[in-house]
LOVO-375607 format. One record per residue (C-alpha): residue number from 1; y, z, x. Coordinates in pm, whole numbers, always signed. Last residue first. Layout:
<rs>
<r><k>NUM</k><c2>Y</c2><c3>Z</c3><c1>X</c1></r>
...
</rs>
This chain:
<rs>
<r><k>59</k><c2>-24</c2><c3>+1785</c3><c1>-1527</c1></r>
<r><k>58</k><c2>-400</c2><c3>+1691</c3><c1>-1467</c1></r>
<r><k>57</k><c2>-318</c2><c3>+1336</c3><c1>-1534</c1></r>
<r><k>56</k><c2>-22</c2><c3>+1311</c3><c1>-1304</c1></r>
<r><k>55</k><c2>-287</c2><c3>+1371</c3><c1>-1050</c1></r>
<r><k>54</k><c2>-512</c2><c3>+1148</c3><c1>-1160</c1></r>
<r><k>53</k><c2>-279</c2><c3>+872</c3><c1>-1138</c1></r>
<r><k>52</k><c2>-148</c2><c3>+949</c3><c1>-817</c1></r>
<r><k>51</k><c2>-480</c2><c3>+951</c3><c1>-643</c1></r>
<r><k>50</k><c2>-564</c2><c3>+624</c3><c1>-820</c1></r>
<r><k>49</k><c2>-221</c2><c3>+507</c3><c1>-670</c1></r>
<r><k>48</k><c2>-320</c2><c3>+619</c3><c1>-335</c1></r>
<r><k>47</k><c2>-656</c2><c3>+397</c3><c1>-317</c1></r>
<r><k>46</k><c2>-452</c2><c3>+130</c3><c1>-436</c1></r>
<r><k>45</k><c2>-174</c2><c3>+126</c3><c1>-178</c1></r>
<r><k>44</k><c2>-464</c2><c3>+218</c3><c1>+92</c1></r>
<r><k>43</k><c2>-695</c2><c3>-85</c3><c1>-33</c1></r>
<r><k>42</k><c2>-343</c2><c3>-330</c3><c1>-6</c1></r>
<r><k>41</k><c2>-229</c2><c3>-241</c3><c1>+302</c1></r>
<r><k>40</k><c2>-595</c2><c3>-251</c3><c1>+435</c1></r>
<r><k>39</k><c2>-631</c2><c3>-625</c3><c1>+277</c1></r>
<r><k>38</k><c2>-298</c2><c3>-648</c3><c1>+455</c1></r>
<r><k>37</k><c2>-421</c2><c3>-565</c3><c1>+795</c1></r>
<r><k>36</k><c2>-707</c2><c3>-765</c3><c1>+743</c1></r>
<r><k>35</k><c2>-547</c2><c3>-1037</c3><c1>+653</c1></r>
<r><k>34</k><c2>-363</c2><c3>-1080</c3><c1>+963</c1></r>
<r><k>33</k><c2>-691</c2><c3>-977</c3><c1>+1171</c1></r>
<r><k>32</k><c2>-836</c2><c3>-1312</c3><c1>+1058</c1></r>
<r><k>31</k><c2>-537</c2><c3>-1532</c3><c1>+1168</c1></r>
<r><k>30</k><c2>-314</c2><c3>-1699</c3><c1>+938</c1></r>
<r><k>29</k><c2>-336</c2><c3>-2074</c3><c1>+997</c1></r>
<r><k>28</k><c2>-105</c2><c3>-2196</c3><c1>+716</c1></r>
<r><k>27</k><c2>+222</c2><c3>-2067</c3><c1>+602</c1></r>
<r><k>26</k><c2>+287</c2><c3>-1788</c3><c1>+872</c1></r>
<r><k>25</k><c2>+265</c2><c3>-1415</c3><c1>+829</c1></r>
<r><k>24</k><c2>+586</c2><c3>-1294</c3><c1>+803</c1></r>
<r><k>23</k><c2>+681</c2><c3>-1246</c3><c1>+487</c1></r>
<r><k>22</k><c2>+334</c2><c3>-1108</c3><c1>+409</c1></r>
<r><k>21</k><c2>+385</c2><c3>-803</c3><c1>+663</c1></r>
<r><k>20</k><c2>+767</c2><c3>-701</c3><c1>+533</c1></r>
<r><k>19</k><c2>+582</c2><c3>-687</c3><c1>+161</c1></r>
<r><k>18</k><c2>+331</c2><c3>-475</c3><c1>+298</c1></r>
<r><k>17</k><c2>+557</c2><c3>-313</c3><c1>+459</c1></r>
<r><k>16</k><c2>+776</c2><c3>-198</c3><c1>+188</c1></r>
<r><k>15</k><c2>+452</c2><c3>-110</c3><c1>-13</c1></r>
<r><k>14</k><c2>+361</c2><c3>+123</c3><c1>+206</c1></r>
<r><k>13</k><c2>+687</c2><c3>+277</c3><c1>+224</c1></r>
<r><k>12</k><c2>+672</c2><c3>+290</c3><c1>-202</c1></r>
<r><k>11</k><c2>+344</c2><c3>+420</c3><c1>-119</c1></r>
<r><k>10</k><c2>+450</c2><c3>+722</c3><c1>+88</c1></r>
<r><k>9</k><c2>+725</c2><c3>+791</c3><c1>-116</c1></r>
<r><k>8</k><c2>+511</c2><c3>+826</c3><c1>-431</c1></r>
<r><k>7</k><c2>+250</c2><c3>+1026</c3><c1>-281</c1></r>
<r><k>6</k><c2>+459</c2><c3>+1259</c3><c1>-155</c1></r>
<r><k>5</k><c2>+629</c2><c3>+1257</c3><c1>-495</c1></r>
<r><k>4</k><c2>+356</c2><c3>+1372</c3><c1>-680</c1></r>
<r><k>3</k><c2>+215</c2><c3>+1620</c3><c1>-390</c1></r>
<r><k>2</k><c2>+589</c2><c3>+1765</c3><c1>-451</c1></r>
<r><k>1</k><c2>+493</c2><c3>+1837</c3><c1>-820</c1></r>
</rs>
């Protein structure tokens, strides 16, 4: 049960900065390696959440 809420911490924090990374990327113009840190956010959220899933599946 603690791997369940591992996970869910450490996406909940990944999700925080996510969220604290698209704030402040500016309205037009955003550089190439801007995305790419949130298209990595946003793989590693999802990637985790799979994990989660089929771990609350085996419970």
């Amino acid at each position: 049960m603690s791997k369940i809420n591992d996970l869910t911490d450490k996406i909940e924090k990944l999700k925080v900065e996510l969220a604290d990374l698209e704030e402040s990327l500016p309205a037009h113009s955003v550089r190439p390696h801007q995305m790419m840190k949130v298209e990595a956010l946003e793989e590693e959220i999802e990637k985790m959440e799979g994990e989660l899933k089929t771990l609350k599946e085996t419970i």
